[in-house]
C-alpha positions in Angstrom: -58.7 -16.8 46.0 -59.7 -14.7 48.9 -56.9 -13.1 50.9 -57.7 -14.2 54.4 -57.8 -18.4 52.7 -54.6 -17.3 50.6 -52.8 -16.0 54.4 -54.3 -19.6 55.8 -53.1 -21.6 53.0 -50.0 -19.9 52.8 -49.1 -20.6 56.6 -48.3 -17.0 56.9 -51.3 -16.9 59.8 -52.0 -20.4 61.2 -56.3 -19.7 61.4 -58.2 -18.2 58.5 -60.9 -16.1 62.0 -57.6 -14.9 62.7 -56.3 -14.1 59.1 -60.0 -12.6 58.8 -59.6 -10.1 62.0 -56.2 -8.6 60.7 -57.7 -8.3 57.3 -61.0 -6.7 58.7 -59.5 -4.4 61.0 -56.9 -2.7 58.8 -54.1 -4.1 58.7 -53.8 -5.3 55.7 -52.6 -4.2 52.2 -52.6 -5.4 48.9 -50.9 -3.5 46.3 -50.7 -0.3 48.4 -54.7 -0.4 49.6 -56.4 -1.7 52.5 -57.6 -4.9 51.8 -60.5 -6.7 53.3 -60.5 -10.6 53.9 -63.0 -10.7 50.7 -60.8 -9.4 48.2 -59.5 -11.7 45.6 -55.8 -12.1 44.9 -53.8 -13.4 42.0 -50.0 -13.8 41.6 -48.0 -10.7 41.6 -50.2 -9.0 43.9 -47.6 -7.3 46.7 -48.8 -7.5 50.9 -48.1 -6.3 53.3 -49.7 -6.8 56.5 -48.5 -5.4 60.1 -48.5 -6.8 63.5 -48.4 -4.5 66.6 -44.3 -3.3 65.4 -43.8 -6.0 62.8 -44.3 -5.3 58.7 -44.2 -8.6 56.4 -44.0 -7.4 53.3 -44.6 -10.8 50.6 -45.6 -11.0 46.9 -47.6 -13.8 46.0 -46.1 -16.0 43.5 -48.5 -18.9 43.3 -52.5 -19.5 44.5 -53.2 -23.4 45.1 -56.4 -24.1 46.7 -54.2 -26.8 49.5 -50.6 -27.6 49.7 -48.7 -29.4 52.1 -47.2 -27.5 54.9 -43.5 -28.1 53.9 -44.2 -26.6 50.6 -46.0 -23.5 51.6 -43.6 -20.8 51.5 -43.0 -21.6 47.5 -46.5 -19.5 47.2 -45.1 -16.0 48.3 -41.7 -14.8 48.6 -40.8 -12.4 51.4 -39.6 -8.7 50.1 -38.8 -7.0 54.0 
């Protein structure tokens, strides 16, 4: 699954343009590199995206292509 559809998904950022800007501009990482909205990622893969003075740091634990909102954090599990 893309990352910007996996961060939309995921409810970690509510609009996949959005989720597609942060990844576009830099500041996103997967797995220690910059990560563009097109790269595909699998469980285990390791975040870390940064907003203005906040880091999230996640690791993906699950990829479903929909799942409802109340279950959405069971796909990543925050490390910082």
């Amino acid at each position: 699954m893309r990352l910007d559809k996996f961060l939309k998904v995921a409810r970690v950022i509510k609009r996949r343009t959005l989720a597609k800007e942060v990844c576009d501009s830099g500041h996103a990482t997967v797995n220690g590199r910059v990560a563009k909205a097109g790269l595909e990622v699998k469980p285990g893969d390791r975040v870390e995206l940064n907003f203005g003075s906040r880091k999230v740091i996640f690791e993906i634990l699950e990829i479903k292509e929909t799942i409802p909102a109340k279950e959405a954090d069971r796909l990543y599990k925050i490390l910082e």
